[in-house]
GUSEDREN-117403 format. One record per residue (C-alpha): z, y, x; residue in one letter; residue number from 1. Coordinates in Angstrom, 2 decimals. Layout:
! GUSEDREN-117403
c3	c2	c1	r	k
Z	Y	X	A	NUM .
...
! end
This chain:
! GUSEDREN-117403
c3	c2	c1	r	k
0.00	0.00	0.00	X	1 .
-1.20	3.33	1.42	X	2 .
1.55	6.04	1.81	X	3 .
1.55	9.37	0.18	X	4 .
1.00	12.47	2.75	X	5 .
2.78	15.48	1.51	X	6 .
1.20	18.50	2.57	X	7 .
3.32	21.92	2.58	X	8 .
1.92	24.96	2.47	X	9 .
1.03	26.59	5.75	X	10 .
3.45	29.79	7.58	X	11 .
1.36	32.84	7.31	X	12 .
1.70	36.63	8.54	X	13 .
1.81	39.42	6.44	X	14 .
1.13	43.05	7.80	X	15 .
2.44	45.69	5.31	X	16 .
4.26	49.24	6.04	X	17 .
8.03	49.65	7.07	X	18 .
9.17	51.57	4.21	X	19 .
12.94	51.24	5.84	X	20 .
14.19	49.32	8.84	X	21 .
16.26	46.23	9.37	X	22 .
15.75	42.16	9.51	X	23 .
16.19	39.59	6.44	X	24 .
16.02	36.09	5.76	X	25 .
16.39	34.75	2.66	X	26 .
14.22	33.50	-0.48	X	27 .
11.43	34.97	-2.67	X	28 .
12.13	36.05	-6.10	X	29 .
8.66	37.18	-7.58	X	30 .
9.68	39.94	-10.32	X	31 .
6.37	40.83	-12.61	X	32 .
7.27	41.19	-16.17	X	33 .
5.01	39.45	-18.31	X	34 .
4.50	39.61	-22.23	X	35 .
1.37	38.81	-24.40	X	36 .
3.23	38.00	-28.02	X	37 .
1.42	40.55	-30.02	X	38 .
-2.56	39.86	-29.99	X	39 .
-2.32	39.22	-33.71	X	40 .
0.01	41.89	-34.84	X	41 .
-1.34	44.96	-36.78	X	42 .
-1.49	47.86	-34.97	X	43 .
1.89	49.60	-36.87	X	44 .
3.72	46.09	-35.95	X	45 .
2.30	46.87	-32.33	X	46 .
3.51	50.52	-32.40	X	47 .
6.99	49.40	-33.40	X	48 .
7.65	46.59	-30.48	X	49 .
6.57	49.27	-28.20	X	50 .
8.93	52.31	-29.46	X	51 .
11.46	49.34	-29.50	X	52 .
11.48	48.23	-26.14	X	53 .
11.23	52.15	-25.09	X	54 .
14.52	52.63	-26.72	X	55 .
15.89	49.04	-25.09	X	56 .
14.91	50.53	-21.74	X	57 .
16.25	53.88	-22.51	X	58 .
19.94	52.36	-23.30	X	59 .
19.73	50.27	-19.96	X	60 .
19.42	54.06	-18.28	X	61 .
22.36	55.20	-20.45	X	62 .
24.40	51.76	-19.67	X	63 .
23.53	51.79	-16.04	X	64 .
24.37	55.96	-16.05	X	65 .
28.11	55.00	-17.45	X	66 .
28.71	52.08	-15.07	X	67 .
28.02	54.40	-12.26	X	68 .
29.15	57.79	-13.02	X	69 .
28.04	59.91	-9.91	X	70 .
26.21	56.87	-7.94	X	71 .
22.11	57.06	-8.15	X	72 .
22.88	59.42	-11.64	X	73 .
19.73	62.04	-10.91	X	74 .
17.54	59.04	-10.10	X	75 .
18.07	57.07	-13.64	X	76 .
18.04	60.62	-15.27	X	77 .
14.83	60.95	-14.52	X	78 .
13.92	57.31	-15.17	X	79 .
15.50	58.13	-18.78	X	80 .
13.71	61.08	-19.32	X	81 .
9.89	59.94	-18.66	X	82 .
10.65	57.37	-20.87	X	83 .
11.36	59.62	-23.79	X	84 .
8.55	62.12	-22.67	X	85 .
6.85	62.58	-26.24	X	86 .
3.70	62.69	-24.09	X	87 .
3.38	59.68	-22.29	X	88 .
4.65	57.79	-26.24	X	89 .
1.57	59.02	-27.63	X	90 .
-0.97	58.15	-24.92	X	91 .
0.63	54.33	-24.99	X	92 .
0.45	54.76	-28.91	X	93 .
-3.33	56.12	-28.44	X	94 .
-4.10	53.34	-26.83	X	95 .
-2.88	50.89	-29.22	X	96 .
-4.46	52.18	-32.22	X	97 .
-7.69	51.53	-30.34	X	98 .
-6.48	48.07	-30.69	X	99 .
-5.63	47.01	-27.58	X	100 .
-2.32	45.02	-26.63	X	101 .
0.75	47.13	-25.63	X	102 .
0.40	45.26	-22.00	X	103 .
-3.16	46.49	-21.86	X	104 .
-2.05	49.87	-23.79	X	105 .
0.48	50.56	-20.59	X	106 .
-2.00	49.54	-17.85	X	107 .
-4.93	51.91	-19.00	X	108 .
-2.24	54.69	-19.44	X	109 .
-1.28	53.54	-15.84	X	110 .
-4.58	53.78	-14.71	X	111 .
-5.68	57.21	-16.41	X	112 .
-2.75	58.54	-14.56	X	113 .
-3.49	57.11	-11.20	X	114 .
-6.80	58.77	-11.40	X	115 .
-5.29	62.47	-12.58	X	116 .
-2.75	62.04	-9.75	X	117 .
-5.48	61.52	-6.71	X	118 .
-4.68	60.50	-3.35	X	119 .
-2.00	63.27	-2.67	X	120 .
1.17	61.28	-0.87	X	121 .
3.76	63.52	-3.18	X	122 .
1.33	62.68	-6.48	X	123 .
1.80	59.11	-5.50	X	124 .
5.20	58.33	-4.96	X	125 .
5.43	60.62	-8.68	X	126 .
3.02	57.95	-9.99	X	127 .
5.21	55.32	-8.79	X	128 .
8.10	56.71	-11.08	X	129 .
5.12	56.40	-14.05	X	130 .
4.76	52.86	-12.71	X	131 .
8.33	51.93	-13.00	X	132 .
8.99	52.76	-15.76	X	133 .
6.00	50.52	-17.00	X	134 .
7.06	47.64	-15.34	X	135 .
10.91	48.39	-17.43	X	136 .
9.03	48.71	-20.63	X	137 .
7.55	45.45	-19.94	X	138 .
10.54	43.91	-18.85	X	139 .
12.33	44.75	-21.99	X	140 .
9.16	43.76	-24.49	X	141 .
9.83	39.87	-22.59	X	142 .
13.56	40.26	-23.34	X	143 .
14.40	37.81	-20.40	X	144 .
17.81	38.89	-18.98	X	145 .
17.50	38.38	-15.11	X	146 .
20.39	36.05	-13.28	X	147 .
19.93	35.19	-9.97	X	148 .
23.06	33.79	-7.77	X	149 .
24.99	35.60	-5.73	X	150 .
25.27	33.56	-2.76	X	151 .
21.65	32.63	-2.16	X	152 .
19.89	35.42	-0.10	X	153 .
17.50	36.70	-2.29	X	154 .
14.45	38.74	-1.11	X	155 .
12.85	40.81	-4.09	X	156 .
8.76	40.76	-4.84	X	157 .
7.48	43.00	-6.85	X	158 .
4.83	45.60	-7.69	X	159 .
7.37	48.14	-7.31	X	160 .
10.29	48.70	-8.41	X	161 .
12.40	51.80	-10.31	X	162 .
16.09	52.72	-10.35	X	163 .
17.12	51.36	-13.46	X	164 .
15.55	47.66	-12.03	X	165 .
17.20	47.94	-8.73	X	166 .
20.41	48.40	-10.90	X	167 .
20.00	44.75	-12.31	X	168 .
19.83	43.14	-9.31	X	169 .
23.60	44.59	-8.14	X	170 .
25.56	40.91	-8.29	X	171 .
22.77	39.16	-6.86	X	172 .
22.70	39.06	-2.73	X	173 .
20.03	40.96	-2.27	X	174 .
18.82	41.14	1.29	X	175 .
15.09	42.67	1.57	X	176 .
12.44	43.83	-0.41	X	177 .
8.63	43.52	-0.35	X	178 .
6.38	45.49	-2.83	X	179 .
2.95	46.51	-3.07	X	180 .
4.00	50.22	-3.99	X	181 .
3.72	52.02	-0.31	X	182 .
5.50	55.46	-1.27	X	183 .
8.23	56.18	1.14	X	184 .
9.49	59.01	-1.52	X	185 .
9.45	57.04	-4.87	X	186 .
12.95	56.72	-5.98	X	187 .
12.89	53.18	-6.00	X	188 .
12.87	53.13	-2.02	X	189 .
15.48	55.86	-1.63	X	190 .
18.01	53.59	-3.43	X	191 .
16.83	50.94	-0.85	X	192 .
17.43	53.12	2.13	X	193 .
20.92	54.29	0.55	X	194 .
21.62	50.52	0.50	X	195 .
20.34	49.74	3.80	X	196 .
17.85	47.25	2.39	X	197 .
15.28	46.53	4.70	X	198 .
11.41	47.29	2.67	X	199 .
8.13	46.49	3.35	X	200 .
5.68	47.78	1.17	X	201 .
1.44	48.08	0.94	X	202 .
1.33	44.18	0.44	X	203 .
-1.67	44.25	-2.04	X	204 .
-1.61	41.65	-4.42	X	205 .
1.54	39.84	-3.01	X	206 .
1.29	37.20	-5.75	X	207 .
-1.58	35.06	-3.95	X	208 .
0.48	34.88	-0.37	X	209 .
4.09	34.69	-1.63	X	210 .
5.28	31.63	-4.37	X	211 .
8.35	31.96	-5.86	X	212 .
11.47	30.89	-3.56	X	213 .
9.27	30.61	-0.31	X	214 .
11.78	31.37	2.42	X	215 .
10.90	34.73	4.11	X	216 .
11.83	36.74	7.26	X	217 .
11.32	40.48	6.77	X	218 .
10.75	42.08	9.33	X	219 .
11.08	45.79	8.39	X	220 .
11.03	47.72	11.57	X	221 .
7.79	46.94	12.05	X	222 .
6.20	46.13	8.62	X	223 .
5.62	42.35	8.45	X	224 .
6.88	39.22	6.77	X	225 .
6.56	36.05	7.79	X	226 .
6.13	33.26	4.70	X	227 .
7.32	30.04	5.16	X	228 .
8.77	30.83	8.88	X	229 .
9.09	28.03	11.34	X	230 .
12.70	27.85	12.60	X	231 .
11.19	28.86	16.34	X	232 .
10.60	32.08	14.85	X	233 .
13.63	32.65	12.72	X	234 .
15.48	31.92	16.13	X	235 .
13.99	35.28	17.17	X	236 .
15.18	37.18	15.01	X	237 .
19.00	38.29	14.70	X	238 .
19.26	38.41	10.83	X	239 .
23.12	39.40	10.93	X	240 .
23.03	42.42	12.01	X	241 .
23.02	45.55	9.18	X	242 .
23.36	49.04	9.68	X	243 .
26.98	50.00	9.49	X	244 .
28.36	52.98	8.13	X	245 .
31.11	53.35	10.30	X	246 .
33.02	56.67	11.33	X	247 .
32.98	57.39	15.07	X	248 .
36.93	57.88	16.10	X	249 .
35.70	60.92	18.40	X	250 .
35.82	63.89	16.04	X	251 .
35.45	66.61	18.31	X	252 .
31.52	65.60	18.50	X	253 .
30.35	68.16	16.59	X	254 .
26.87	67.39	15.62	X	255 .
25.66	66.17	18.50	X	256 .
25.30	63.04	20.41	X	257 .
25.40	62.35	24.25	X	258 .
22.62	60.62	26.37	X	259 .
23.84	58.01	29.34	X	260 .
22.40	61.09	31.59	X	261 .
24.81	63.60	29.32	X	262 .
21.66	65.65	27.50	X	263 .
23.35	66.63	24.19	X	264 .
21.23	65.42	20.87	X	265 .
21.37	67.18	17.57	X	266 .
21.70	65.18	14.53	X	267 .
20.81	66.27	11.39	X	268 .
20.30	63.85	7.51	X	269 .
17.42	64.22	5.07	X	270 .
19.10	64.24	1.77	X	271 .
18.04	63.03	-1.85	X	272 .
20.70	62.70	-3.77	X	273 .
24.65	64.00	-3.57	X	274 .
25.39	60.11	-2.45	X	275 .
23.75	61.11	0.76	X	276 .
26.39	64.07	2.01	X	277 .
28.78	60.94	2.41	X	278 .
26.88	60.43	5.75	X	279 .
28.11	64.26	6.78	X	280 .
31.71	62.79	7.61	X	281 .
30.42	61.55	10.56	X	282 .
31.54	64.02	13.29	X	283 .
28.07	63.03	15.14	X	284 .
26.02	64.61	12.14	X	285 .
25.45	68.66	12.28	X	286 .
24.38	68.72	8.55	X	287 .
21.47	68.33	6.23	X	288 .
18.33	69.13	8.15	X	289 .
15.77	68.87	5.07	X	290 .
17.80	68.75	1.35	X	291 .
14.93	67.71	-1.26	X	292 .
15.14	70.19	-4.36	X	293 .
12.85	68.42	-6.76	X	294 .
15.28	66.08	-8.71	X	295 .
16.48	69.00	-11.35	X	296 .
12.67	69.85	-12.05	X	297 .
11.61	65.92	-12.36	X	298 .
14.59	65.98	-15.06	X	299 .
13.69	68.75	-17.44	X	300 .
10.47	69.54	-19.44	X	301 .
11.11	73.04	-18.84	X	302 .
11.63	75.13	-15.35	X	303 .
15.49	75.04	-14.83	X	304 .
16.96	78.03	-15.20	X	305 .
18.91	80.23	-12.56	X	306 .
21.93	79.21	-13.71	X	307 .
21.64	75.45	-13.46	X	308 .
19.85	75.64	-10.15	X	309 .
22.77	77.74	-8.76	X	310 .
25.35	74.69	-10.11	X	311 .
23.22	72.12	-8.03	X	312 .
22.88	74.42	-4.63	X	313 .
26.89	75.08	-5.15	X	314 .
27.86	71.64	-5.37	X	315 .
25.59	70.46	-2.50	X	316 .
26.85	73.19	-0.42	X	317 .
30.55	72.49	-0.76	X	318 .
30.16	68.88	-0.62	X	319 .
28.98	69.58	2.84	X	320 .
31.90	71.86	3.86	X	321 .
31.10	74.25	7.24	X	322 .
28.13	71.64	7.55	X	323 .
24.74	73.66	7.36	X	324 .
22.15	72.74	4.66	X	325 .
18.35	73.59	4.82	X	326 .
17.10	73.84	1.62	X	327 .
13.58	73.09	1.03	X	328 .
11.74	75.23	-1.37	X	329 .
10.33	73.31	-4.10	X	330 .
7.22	71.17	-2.88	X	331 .
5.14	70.33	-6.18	X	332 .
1.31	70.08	-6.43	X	333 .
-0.19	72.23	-9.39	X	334 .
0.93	74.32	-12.15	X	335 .
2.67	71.10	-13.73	X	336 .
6.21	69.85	-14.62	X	337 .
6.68	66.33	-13.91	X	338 .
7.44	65.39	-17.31	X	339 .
3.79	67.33	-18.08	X	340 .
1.73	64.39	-18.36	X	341 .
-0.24	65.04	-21.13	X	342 .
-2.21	67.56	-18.89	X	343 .
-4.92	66.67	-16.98	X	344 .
-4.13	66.98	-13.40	X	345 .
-7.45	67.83	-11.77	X	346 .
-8.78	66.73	-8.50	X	347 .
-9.31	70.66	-7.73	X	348 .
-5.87	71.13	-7.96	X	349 .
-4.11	68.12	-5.49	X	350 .
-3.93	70.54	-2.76	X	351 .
-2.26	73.36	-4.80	X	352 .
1.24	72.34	-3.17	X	353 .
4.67	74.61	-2.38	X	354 .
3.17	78.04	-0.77	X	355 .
-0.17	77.51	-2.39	X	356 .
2.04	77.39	-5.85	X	357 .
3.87	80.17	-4.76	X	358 .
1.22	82.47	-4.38	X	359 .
0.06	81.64	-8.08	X	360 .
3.35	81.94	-9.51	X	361 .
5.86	83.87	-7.45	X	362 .
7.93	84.73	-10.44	X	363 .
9.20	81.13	-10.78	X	364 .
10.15	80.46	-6.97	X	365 .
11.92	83.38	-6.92	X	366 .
14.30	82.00	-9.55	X	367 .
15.05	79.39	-7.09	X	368 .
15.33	82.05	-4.52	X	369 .
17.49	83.44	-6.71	X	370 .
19.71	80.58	-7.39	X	371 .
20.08	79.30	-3.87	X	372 .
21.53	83.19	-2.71	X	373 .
23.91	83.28	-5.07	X	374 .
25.26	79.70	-4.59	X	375 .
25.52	80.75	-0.96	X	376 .
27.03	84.20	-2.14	X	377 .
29.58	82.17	-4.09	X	378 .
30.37	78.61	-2.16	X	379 .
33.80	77.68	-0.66	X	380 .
32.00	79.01	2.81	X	381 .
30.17	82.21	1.96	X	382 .
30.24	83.12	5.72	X	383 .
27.58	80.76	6.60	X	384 .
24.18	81.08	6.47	X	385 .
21.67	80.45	3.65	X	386 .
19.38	77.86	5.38	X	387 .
15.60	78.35	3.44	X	388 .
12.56	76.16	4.32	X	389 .
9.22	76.53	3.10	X	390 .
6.89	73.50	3.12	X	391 .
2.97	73.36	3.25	X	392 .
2.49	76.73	5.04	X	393 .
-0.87	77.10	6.45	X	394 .
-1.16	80.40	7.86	X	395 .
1.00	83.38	8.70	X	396 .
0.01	85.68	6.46	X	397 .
1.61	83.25	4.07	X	398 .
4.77	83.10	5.89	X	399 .
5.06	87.21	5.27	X	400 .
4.47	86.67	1.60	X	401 .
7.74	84.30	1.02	X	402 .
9.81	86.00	3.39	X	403 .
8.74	89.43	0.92	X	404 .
9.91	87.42	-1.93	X	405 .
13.12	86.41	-0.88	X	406 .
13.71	90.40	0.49	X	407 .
12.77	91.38	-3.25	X	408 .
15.68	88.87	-4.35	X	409 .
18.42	90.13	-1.99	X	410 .
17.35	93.74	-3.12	X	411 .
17.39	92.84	-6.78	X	412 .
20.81	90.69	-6.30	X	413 .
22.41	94.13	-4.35	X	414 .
21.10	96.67	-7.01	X	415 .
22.96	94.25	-10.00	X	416 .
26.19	94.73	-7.71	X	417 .
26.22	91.04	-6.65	X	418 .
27.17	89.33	-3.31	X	419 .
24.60	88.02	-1.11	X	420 .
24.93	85.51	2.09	X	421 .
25.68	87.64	4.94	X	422 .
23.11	85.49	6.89	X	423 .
19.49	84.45	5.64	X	424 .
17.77	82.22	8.15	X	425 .
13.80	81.60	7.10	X	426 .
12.07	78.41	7.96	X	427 .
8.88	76.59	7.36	X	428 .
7.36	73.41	7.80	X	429 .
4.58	72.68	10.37	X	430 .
2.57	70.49	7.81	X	431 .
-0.80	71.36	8.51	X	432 .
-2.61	71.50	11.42	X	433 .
-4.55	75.15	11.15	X	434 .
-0.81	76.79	11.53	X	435 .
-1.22	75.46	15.99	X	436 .
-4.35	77.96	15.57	X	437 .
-1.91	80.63	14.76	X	438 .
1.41	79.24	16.12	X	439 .
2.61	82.09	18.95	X	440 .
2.52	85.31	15.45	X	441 .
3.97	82.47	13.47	X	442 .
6.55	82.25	15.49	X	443 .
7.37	85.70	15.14	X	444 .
8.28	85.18	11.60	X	445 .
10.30	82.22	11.25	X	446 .
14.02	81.48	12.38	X	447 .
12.94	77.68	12.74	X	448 .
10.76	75.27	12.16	X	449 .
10.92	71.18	11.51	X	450 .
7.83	69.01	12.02	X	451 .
7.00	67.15	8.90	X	452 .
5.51	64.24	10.92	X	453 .
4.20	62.53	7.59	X	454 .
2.43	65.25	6.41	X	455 .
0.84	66.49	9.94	X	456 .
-0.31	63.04	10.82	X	457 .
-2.01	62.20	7.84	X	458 .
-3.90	65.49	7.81	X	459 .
-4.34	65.27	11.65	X	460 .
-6.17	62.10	11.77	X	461 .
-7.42	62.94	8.02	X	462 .
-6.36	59.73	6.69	X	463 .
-4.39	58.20	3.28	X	464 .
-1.00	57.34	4.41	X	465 .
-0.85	55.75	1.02	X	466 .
-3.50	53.01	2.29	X	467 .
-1.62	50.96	4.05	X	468 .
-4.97	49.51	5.77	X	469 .
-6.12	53.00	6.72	X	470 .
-2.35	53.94	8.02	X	471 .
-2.15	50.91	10.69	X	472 .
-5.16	52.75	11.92	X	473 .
-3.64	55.31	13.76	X	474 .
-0.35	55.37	15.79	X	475 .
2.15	58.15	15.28	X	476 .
2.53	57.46	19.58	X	477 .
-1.30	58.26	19.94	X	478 .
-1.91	60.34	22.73	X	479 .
-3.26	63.24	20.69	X	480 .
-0.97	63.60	18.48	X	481 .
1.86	63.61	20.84	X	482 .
0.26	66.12	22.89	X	483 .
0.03	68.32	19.40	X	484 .
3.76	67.55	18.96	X	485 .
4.29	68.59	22.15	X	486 .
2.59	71.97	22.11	X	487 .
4.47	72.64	18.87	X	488 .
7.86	71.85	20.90	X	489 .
6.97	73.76	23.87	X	490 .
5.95	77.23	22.37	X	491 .
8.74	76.95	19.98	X	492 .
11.55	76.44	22.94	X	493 .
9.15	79.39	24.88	X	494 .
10.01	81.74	22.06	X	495 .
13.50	80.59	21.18	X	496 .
13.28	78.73	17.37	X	497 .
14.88	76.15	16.78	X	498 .
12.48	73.09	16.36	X	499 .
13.64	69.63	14.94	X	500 .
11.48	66.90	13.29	X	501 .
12.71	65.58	9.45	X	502 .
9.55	62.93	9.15	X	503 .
9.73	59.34	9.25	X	504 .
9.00	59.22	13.08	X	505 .
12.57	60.55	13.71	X	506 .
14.35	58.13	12.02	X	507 .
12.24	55.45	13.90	X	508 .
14.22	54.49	17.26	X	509 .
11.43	53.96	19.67	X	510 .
9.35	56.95	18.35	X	511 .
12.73	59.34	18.43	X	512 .
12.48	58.34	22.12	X	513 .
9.71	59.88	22.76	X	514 .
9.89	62.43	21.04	X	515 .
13.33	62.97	23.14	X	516 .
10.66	62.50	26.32	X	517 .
8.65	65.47	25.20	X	518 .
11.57	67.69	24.54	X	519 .
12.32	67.53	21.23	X	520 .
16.51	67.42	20.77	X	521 .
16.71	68.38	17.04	X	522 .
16.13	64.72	14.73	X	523 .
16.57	64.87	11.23	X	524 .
16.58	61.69	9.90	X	525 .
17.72	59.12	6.72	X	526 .
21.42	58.40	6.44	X	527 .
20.83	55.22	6.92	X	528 .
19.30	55.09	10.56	X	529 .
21.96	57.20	11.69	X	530 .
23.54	54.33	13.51	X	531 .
20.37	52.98	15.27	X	532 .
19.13	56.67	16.67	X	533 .
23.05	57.20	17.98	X	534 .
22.43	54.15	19.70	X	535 .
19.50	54.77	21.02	X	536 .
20.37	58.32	22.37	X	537 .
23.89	56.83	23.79	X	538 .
22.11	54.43	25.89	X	539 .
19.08	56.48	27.65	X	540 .
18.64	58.26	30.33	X	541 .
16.23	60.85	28.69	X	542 .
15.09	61.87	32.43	X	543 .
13.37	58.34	32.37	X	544 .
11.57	58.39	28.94	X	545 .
10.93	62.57	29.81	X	546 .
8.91	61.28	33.37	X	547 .
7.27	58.25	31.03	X	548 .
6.33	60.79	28.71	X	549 .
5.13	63.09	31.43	X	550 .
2.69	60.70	32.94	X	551 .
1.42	58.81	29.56	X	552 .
0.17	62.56	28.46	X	553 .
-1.41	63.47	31.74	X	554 .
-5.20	63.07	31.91	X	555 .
-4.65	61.33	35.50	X	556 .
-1.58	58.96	35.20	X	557 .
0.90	58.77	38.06	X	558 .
1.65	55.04	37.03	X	559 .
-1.63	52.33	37.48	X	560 .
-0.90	50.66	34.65	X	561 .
-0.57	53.99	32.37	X	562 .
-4.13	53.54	32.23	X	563 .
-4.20	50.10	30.21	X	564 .
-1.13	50.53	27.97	X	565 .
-0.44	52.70	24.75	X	566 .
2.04	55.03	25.11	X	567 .
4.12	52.59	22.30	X	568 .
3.49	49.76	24.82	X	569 .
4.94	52.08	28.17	X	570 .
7.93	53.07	25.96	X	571 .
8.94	49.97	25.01	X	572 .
8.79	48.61	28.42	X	573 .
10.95	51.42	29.71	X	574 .
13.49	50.68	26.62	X	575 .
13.25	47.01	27.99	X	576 .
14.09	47.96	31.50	X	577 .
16.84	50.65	30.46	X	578 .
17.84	48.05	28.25	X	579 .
17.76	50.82	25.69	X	580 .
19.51	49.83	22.03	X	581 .
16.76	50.14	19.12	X	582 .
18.30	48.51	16.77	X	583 .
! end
C-alpha cells in the first residue's frame, strides 16, 4: 500500500512598508467582514439593515467611548461622527435604491470617494477613516462577535483597520499587524504606534499569500513578513524584546540626550492625541516638536469656533507643563470639512493644502490664530512662548503673508484689552522643494524650521508614498536627498534657526544616524521610538557616523569601498562595528 505524501504549503517573503517598528511572532487572524443576506430583500428592507447596522456601529463608538473615558476618545469621536454624517447615509442609500446590495452599495461609495480624494498622502490616510468605517458597518451587518484567546499570539490581517475595531481586539494578545492600508496618518495606525504594535502595511491583496492561522514573523523595522517561517529564521530574530516605556532615573537631563563622544541630542515627540504628552515625563524629552491640530475639525461639520479651539490648545499646553509645544497650523487640502463628503473633491484642488488654504480663506486660520494666543495668554505658563508652525510653504512671500496674519491677531487681541504671549516664535515646514531655491530670505523670516521628511521626499523624487511599490523605489539614505537635507541643515545652523526633522526618517534608528552625521541634533519623533533613538544616540560616537557621512556625500570617496555601497549599506556597517544599539 502506497503512503500518503503530505505537502505543506511553502515559506514565502512578503515586502510591504514599516508603518511602525518592532519584531512579532505569532499567528494569522484574517479579519474581512463578510455579508451577502439581502440579494432578495426589497430595497426599503435593504435601507433598513443598513441604517441598522449604522446605529449598531454607532453604539460600539459610544460603548467603547465610556469604557475608556480619556484613552483614544478624539479618535472614536470621529469614527462616531462619519458614521452619522447625513451625507455619506444618503450616498450608501443612493446606491441601494439603484438596487444594488448594501455590500456592493458601500464599495461603490468607497470607490467614488477614493477617486474624489486623489493620490494626496493627507487625502489618503482621510480615506482610510471612510474605509473603516466601511469595514465596521460590515462587521456589524454579519453580527459575528469576535473572540480570539488571549494567550495565543495573535497577528491581525486585514484591509485596514479603524479605532473602534482595534478596540475589540483589547483581551486578545495581540502582537503585530499587517494590512493593505499604507497610510502612516490614518488613525488606525496611530493607536498601533501608541500601543507599540509593530505594522506592516501596502500588502495588496493579503488574502492570496496569508491563510488563516499561518504562523508569521513580522518584521516591522524593515517592512516584511515572513509566512510560514522556518525555525532557522525565527532563530534570527529576537521576538521578546518591546519598546518600553520606562522613566530614565536621571532627571536633570533636560531634553536632551548624550552621545558616547558627549554631543548633546535634542529630543522632541510628534503628538496626536492627549495620550501622547504621557511620553513628556521623560526628563530626556524637550517637548512636542510637531502637535497635529486636525482632530477637532475631523469631529465637527462646522469650523470650530474660537472658543473650543482655545479649550483644546489650553489643555495640551498644561498637560505639557514648562515643556514647549509647536503647534502646527491646520494642514487640510481644499475648501472642505472632513465630514463634507457630499462635495466633490476635485482633482484641481489636491494641492490646495495649509498656506495655499490660507491664502483663500485667511479669515478662518486666523480663528485658530486666534485661539492658540489666547490659550498661551491664559495657560498655567503664560511666560513661555507660543510655538506656531506653518506647513506646505512654498515660497517666502508666503511666509510674510502668515506672519501678517498672526500680527493682525496680536493687534486685534491688544485693542479688545486682552493678554497676549509675551513670546511668538514663527515656524514653517520645509515640505517642498522650490523653498531650497529661496532658502537664505526664507530664513530671514522664520524662528525655525523642521524638515517634513515625508512630504519632501515624495515630492523630491516625485513619487506616491502611498504606492508601496513605487516607495521601495527610492531610499530616504539616497545620496541626493541627503545632500538636500544637508544643505537645508547647513544654511539653517549658518544663520542661527533652529532646524529639527518631525518625519518618519527621525524616528527610524539607522536613518536618525545619519542624519546625526550630517549635523542635524534636533529629532522629533513618535512616542513610541523614543527608547530605540535614546539608544542609539547613547551608544555612538557621532564623530564616526559625521566622517562616514562626510565621505559617502563626497563626489571622490576617501574610503574604496564607498564607491560600491549605499550610504544605508556604509551606515550599517559602521553601526555594526560601533556596535551601535538600533533597536
Amino acid at each position: 500500500m502506497k503512503s500518503i505524501t503530505s505537502f505543506t504549503q511553502p515559506q514565502i517573503t512578503i515586502e510591504g512598508m514599516s508603518l511602525n517598528l518592532g519584531i512579532a511572532h505569532g499567528h494569522a487572524y484574517m479579519y474581512d467582514p463578510k455579508y451577502a443576506g439581502d440579494i432578495q430583500l426589497s430595497i426599503e428592507q435593504k435601507v433598513k439593515i443598513f441604517l441598522q447596522a449604522v446605529n449598531k456601529a454607532v453604539e460600539l463608538c459610544d460603548s467603547n467611548i465610556a469604557i475608556r473615558q480619556e484613552q483614544n476618545q478624539e479618535l472614536i469621536l470621529v469614527q462616531k461622527t462619519l458614521l452619522q454624517d447625513p451625507a455619506w447615509q444618503q450616498r450608501v442609500i443612493d446606491k441601494i435604491d439603484d438596487n444594488l446590495i448594501i455590500t456592493h452599495a458601500l464599495d461603490k461609495v468607497l470607490e467614488d470617494i477614493d477617486i474624489a480624494f486623489g493620490g494626496d498622502s493627507f487625502w489618503h490616510a482621510r480615506f482610510q477613516e471612510v474605509k473603516g468605517i466601511t469595514q465596521l458597518v460590515r462587521q456589524c451587518l454579519e453580527g459575528k462577535a469576535i473572540y480570539l484567546s488571549e494567550k495565543k499570539p495573535i497577528v491581525l490581517c486585514a484591509k485596514t483597520i479603524s479605532p473602534v475595531e482595534m478596540m475589540q481586539f483589547d483581551q486578545a494578545n495581540l502582537v503585530a499587524m499587517v494590512v493593505e492600508d499604507n497610510s502612516f496618518l490614518s488613525h488606525g495606525m496611530i493607536i498601533a504606534r501608541s500601543r507599540g504594535i509593530p505594522v506592516v502595511g501596502g500588502v495588496i491583496e493579503l488574502k492570496k499569500f496569508i491563510n488563516n492561522h499561518d504562523e508569521l514573523l513580522v518584521d516591522g523595522d524593515l517592512g516584511r513578513i515572513y509566512v510560514r517561517p522556518p525555525s532557522a529564521v525565527i532563530a534570527n530574530y529576537d521576538t521578546s524584546k518591546k519598546p518600553q516605556f520606562s522613566k530614565p532615573s536621571d532627571a536633570a537631563n533636560n531634553g536632551t540626550v548624550i552621545s558616547r563622544d558627549g554631543t548633546p541630542v535634542h529630543l522632541l515627540i510628534n503628538a496626536n492625541l492627549s495620550e501622547d504628552l504621557e511620553c513628556l515625563e521623560r526628563s530626556t524629552i524637550k517637548g512636542v516638536g510637531l502637535y497635529r491640530t486636525e482632530i477637532p475639525f475631523m469631529m465637527s461639520e462646522r469650523w470650530p469656533d474660537v472658543e473650543t479651539q482655545t479649550r483644546l490648545y489650553l489643555q495640551v499646553m498644561n498637560k505639557a507643563k514648562k515643556k514647549s509645544v509647536v503647534f502646527r497650523a491646520l494642514d487640510v487640502g481644499g475648501d472642505k470639512t472632513f465630514q463634507s463628503l457630499h462635495k466633490s473633491f476635485k482633482n484641481t484642488q489636491k494641492g490646495w493644502r495649509n498656506s495655499r488654504f490660507t491664502l483663500q480663506r485667511p479669515s478662518l486660520i486666523r480663528l485658530q490664530l486666534r485661539a492658540m494666543i489666547r490659550a498661551r495668554a491664559s495657560c498655567d505658563y503664560p511666560d513661555l512662548p507660543l510655538h506656531i508652525m506653518f506647513p506646505m510653504i512654498s515660497e517666502a512671500q508666503e511666509m510674510r503673508f502668515v506672519r501678517a496674519l498672526i500680527q493682525k491677531e496680536l493687534d486685534r487681541e491688544k485693542n479688545l484689552g486682552h493678554e497676549v504671549p509675551k513670546i511668538i516664535r514663527i515656524g514653517a515646514m520645509i515640505e517642498v522643494p522650490s523653498v531650497l531655491f529661496q532658502l537664505n530670505q526664507f530664513l530671514d523670516l522664520v524662528d525655525f524650521i523642521s524638515i517634513g521628511s515625508n512630504d519632501l521626499f515624495q515630492f523630491f523624487y516625485a513619487i506616491d508614498r502611498a504606492d508601496a511599490v513605487m516607495s521601495r523605489r527610492y531610499d530616504f539614505l539616497s545620496k541626493a536627498f541627503m545632500q538636500m537635507l544637508k544643505t537645508i541643515i547647513d544654511q539653517a545652523n549658518a544663520k542661527n534657526v533652529s532646524v529639527s526633522l518631525c518625519g518618519e526618517m527621525a524616528s527610524r534608528p539607522l536613518e536618525a544616524m545619519a542624519l546625526l552625521g550630517i549635523g542635524l541634533r534636533h529629532f522629533s519623533i513618535n512616542p513610541n521610538s523614543v527608547e530605540a533613538i535614546e539608544n542609539m544616540v547613547q551608544s555612538l560616537d557621532i564623530w564616526s557616523i559625521q566622517d562616514c557621512m562626510s565621505d559617502c556625500l563626497s563626489d571622490t570617496p576617501f574610503a574604496y569601498k564607498a564607491a560600491h555601497l549605499s550610504i544605508r549599506e556604509r551606515v550599517m556597517e559602521l553601526a555594526q562595528i560601533q556596535q551601535t544599539q538600533l533597536s
